[in-house]
Backbone as ProteinMPNN parsed JSONL, in Angstrom:
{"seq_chain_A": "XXXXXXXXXXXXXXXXXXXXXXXXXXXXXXXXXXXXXXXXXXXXXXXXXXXXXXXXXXXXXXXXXXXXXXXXXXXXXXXXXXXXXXX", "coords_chain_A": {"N_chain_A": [[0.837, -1.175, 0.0], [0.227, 2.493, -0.324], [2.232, 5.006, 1.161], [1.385, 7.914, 3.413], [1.616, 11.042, 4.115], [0.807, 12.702, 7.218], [-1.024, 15.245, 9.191], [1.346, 16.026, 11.165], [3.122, 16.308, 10.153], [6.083, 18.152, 9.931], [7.439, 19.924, 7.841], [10.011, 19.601, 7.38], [11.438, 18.78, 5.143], [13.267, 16.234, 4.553], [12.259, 14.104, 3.752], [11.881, 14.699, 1.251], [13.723, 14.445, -0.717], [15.083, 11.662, -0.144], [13.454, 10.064, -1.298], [13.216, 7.484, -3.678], [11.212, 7.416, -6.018], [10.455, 9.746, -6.753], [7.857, 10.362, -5.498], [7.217, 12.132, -3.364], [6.428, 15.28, -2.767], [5.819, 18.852, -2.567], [2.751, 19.739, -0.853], [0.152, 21.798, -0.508], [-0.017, 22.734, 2.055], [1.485, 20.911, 3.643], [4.082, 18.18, 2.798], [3.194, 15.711, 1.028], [2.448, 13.064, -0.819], [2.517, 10.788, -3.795], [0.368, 8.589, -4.298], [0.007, 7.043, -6.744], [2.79, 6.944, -7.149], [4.11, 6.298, -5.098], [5.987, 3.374, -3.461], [6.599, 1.918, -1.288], [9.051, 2.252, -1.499], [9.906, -0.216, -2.13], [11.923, -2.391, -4.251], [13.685, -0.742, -4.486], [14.558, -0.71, -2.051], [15.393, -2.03, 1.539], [13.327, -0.994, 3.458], [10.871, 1.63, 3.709], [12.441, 5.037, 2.709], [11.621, 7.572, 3.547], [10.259, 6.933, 6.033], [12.112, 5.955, 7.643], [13.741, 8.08, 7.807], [12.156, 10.299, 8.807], [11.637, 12.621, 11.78], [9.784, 13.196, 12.829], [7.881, 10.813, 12.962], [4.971, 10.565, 10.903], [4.492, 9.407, 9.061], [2.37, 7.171, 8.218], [1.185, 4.047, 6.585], [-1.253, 4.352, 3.658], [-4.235, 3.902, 4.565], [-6.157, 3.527, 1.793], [-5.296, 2.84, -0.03], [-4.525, 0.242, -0.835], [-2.275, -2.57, -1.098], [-0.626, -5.379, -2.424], [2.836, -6.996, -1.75], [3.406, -8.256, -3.927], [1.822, -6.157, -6.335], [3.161, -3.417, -5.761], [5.886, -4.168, -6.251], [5.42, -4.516, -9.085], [4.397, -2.017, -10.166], [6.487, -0.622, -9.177], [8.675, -1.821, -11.623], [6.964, -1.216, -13.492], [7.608, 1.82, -13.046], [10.328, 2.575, -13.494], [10.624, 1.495, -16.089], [9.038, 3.64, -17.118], [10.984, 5.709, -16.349], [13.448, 4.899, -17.969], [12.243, 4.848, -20.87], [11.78, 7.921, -20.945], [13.964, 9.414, -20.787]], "CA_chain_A": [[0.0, 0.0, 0.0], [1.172, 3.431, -0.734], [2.192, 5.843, 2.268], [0.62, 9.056, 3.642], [2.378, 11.45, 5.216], [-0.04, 13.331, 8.036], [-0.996, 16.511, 9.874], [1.951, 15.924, 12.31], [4.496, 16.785, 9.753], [6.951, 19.469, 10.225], [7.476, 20.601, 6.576], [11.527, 19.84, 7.989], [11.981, 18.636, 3.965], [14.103, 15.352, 4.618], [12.027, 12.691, 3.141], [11.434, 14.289, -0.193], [14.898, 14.221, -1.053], [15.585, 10.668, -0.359], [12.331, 8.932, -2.037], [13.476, 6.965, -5.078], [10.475, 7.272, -7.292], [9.894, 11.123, -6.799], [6.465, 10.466, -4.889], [6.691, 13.087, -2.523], [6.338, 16.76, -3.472], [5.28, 20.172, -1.22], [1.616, 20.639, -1.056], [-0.161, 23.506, -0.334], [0.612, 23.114, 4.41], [2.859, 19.915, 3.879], [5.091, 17.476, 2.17], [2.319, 14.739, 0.535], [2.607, 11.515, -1.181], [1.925, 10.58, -4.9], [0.026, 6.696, -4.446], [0.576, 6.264, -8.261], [4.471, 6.6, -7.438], [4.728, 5.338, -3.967], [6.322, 1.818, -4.092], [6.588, 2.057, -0.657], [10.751, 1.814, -1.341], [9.876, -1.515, -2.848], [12.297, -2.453, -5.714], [15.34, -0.051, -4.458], [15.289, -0.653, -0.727], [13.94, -3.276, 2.032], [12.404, -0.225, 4.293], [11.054, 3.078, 3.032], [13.521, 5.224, 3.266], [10.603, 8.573, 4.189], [9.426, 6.549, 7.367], [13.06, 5.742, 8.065], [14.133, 9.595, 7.947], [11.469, 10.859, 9.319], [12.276, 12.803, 12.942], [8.417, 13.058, 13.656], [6.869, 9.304, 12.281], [4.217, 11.296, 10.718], [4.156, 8.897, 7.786], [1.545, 5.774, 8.391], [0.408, 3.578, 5.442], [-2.159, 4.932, 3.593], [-5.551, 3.042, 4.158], [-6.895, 4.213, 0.729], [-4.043, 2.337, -1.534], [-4.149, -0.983, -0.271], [-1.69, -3.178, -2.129], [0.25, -5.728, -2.263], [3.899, -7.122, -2.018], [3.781, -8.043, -5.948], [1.747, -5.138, -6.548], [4.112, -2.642, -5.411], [7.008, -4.496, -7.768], [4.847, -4.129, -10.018], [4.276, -0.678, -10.014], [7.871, -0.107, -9.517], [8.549, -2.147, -12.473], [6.368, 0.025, -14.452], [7.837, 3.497, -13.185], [11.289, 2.096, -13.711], [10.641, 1.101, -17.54], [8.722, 4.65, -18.035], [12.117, 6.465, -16.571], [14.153, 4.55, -18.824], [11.871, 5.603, -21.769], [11.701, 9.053, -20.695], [15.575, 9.775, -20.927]], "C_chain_A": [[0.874, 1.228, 0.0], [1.049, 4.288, 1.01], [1.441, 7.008, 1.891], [1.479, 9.512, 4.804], [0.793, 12.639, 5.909], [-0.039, 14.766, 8.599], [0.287, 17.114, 10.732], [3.341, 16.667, 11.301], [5.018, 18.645, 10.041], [7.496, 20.61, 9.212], [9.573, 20.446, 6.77], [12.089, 19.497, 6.174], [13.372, 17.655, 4.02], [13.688, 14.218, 4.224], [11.795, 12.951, 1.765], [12.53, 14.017, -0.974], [15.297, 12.349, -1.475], [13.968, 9.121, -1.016], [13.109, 8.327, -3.713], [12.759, 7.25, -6.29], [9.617, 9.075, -7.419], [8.419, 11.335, -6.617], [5.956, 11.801, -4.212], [7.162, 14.404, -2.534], [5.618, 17.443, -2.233], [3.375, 20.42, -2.105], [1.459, 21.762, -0.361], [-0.187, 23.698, 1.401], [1.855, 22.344, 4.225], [3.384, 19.095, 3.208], [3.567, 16.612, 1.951], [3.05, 14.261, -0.71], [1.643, 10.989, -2.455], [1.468, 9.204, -4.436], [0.785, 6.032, -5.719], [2.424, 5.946, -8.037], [4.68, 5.608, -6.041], [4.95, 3.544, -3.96], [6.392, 0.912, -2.747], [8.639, 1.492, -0.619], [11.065, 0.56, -2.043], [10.663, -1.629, -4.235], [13.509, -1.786, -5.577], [15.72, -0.161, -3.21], [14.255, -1.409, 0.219], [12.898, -2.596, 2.802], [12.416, 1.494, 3.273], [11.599, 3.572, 3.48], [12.584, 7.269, 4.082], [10.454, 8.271, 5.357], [10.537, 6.754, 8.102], [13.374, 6.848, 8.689], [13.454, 10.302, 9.19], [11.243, 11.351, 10.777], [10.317, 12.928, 13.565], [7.512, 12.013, 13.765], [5.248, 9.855, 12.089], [3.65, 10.461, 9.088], [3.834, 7.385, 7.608], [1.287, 5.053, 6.73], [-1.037, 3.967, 5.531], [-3.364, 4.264, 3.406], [-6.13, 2.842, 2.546], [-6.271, 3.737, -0.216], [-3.487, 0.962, -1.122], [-3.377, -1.76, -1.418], [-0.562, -3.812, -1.618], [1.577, -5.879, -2.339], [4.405, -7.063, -3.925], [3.072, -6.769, -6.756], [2.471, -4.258, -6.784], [5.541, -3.027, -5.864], [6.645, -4.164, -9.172], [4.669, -3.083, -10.909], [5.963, 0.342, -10.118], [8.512, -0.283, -10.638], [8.276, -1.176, -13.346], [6.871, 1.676, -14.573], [9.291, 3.591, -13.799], [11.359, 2.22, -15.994], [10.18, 2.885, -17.896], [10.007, 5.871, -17.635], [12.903, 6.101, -17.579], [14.011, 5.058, -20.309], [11.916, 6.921, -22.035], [12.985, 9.838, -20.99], [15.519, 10.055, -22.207]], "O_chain_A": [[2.073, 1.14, 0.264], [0.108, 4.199, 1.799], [0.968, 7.284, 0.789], [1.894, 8.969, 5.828], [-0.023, 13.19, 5.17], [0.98, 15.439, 8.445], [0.385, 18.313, 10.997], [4.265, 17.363, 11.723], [4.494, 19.742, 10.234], [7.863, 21.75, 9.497], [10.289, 21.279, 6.215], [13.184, 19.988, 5.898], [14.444, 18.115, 3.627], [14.451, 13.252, 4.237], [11.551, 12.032, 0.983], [12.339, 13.323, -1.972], [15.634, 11.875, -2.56], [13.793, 7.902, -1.033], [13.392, 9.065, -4.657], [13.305, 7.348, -7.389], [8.576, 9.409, -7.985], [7.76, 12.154, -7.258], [4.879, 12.385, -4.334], [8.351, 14.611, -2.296], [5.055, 16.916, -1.273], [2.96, 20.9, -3.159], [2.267, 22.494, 0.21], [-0.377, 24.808, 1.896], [2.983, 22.763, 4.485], [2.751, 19.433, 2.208], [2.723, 16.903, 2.799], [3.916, 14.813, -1.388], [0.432, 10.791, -2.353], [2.447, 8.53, -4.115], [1.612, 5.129, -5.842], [3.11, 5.067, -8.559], [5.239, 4.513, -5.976], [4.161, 2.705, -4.395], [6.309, -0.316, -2.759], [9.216, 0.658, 0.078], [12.179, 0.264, -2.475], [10.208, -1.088, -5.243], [14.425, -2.059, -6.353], [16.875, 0.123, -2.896], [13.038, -1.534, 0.088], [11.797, -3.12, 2.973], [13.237, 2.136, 2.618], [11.808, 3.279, 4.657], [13.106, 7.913, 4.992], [10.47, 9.25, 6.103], [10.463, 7.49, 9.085], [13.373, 6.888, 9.92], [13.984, 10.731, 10.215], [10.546, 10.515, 11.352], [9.927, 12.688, 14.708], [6.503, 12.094, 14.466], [4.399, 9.629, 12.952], [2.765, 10.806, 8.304], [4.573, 6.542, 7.099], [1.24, 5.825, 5.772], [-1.807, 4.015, 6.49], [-3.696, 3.977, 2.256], [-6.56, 1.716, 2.299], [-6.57, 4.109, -1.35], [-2.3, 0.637, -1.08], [-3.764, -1.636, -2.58], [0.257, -3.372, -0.811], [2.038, -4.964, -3.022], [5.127, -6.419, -4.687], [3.655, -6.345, -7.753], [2.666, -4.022, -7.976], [6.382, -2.129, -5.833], [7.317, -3.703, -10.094], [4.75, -3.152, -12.136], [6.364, 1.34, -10.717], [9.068, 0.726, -11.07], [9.085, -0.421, -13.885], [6.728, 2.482, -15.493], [9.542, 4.537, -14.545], [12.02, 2.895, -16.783], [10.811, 3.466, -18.779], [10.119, 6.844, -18.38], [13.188, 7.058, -18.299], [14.938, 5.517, -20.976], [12.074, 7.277, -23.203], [12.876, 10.967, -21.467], [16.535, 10.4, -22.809]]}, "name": "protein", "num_of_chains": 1, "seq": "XXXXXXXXXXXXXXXXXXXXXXXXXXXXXXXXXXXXXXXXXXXXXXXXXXXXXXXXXXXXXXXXXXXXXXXXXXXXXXXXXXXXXXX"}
């Protein structure tokens, strides 16, 4: 399932940096979380590396994007092939 980062965040700007699949971008109070990209780290690393960072744990899985282990290869898979194209 894809993450969600929450109310709690701090806007401190240390997890958008280290996301692999460029999920997480500044909304309009706080740092939020593309689903379509989130892989949840899956495919480049064994823990996300947002949750990891994160000095407030402000970033739960997101009910709303339930999905599985092969899912979420899946998905990575797919974002993977459309960077490659994209170049």
């Amino acid at each position: 399932m894809a993450l969600m980062i929450t109310d709690e965040c701090i806007n401190c700007d240390v997890c958008e940096p280290v996301c692999p699949n460029n999920a997480i971008y500044q909304g309009e109070f706080i740092f939020e979380i593309d689903p379509a990209r989130c892989t949840e780290c899956v495919g480049h690393f064994a823990e996300p590396q947002c949750v990891a960072i994160c000095p407030v744990n402000c970033i739960p899985l997101n009910p709303n994007y339930v999905e599985t282990q092969e899912e979420l290869l899946e998905k990575y898979q797919k974002l993977t092939e459309e960077s490659v194209t994209n170049k």
